[in-house]
N, C-alpha and C positions, 0 to 999 in steps of 0.2 A: 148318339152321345159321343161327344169329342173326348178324349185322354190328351192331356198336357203331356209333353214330353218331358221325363226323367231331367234334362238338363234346363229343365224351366220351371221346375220347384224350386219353393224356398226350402221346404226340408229336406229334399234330397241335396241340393247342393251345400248348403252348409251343416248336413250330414258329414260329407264328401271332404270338407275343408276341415273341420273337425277331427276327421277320422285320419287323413296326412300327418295334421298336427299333431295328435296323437302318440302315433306311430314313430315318428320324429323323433318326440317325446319319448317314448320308450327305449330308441335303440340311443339316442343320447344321456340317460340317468341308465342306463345300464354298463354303458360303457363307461362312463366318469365316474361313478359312484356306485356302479351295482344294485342300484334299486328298482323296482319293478314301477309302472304308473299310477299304482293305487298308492303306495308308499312316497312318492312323490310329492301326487296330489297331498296327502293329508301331514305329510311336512311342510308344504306351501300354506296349508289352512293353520296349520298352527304355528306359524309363525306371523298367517296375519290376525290373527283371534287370541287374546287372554283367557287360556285355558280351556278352552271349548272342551262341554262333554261328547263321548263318542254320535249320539243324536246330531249335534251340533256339525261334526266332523263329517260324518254322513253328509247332510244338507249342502255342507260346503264344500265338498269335494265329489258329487255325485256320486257316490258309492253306497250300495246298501251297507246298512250297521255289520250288517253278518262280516262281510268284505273289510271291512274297517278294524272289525274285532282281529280277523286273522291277520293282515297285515300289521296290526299294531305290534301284533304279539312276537315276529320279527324286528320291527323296531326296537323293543322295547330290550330282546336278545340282545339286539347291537348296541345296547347302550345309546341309544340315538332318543329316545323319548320316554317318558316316566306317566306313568298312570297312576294314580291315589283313588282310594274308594270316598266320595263325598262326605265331609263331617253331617251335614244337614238331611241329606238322602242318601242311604247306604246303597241303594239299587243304582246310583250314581256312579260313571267314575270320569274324574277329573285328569285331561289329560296336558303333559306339557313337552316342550323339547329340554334338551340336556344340554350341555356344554358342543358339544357334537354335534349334537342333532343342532344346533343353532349354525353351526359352522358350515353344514352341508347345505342347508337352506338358504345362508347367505352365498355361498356359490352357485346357487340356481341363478341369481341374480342378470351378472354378464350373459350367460346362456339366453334368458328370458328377454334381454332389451337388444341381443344380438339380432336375433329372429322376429321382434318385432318391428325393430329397425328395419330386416331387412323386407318384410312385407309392406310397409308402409312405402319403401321407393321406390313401391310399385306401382303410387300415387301420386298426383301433385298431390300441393298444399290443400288446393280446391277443392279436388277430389276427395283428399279422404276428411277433410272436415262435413262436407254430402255421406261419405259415407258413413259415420259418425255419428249422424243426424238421422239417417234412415236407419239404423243399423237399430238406433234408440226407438223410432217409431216402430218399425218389426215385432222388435223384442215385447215392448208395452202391448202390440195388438196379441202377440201370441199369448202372456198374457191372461189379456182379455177372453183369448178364446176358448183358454183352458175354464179361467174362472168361471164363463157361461156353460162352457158342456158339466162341471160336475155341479154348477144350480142345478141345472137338468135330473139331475142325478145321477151321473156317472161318475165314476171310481177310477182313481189313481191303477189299481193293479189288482185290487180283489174281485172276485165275482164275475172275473173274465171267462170265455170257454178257451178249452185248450191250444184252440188254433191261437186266439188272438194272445195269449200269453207267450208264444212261440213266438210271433210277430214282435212282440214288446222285447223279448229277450234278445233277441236279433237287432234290434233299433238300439237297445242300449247300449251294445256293441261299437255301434256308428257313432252312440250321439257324445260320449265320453270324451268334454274338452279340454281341456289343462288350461 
């Protein structure tokens, strides 16, 4: 049986480029802003989303709810974002930014198209419209792959044994994009 080597996955390397970003990402909103990654991300989310519940914020900011719950609760300290409990579903809560919290998030801004700028000159024109293209075919096959294994019947995260949750918990580590 042959093993692909580590630098010829697609998950491992854009594990890899992820996980730089990241990193980036953290010592940059830390230092400008003092905020952590997860407080980031789900400034970014709600700034792109009208009110998203914390489920919502989750989803779009890969973060579990638990993760989101704590970080908010910081935010929320700092005057940076406001939470309301649902008129319609009490077990609801409705989250938003503040005057503040809108301010920091439009500062992400120049950071965000800095560093995008500056990975993309690291393309032609040519190139990264290919890459763009593949990046879209990737992403739809992965996908694909996920929505066949859990036909199958496999599971997002429950009913794993302990090794393979260890495995997951270590990967999400890596996989955490901004």
């Amino acid at each position: 049986m042959s093993v692909l080597p580590l630098r010829r996955r697609f998950g491992y390397r854009i594990n890899m480029i992820g996980a730089a970003l990241a990193q980036h990402t953290l010592l940059r909103v830390q230092r400008e802003f003092g905020l952590n990654v997860a407080e980031y991300r789900i400034l970014n989310t709600l700034a792109a989303f009208d009110s998203p519940s914390i489920r919502d914020i989750a989803r779009n900011s890969q973060l579990d709810k638990a993760h989101v719950t704590r970080a908010l609760a910081g935010l929320i300290r700092r005057g940076l974002v406001t939470q309301i409990v649902d008129e319609r579903d009490r077990r609801l809560r409705v989250v938003a930014l503040t005057a503040a919290g809108w301010r920091i998030a439009a500062a992400f801004g120049p950071f965000q198209l800095e560093r995008q700028k500056r990975l993309e000159r690291r393309l032609t024109a040519s190139e990264l419209r290919v890459f763009w293209q593949v990046l879209d075919r990737l992403s739809n096959e992965a996908d694909q792959i996920l929505a066949e294994e859990i036909a199958l019947g496999g599971r997002r995260r429950r009913g794993a044994s302990a090794a393979t949750r260890a495995i997951a918990r270590s990967s999400r580590k890596a996989v955490r994009i901004d």
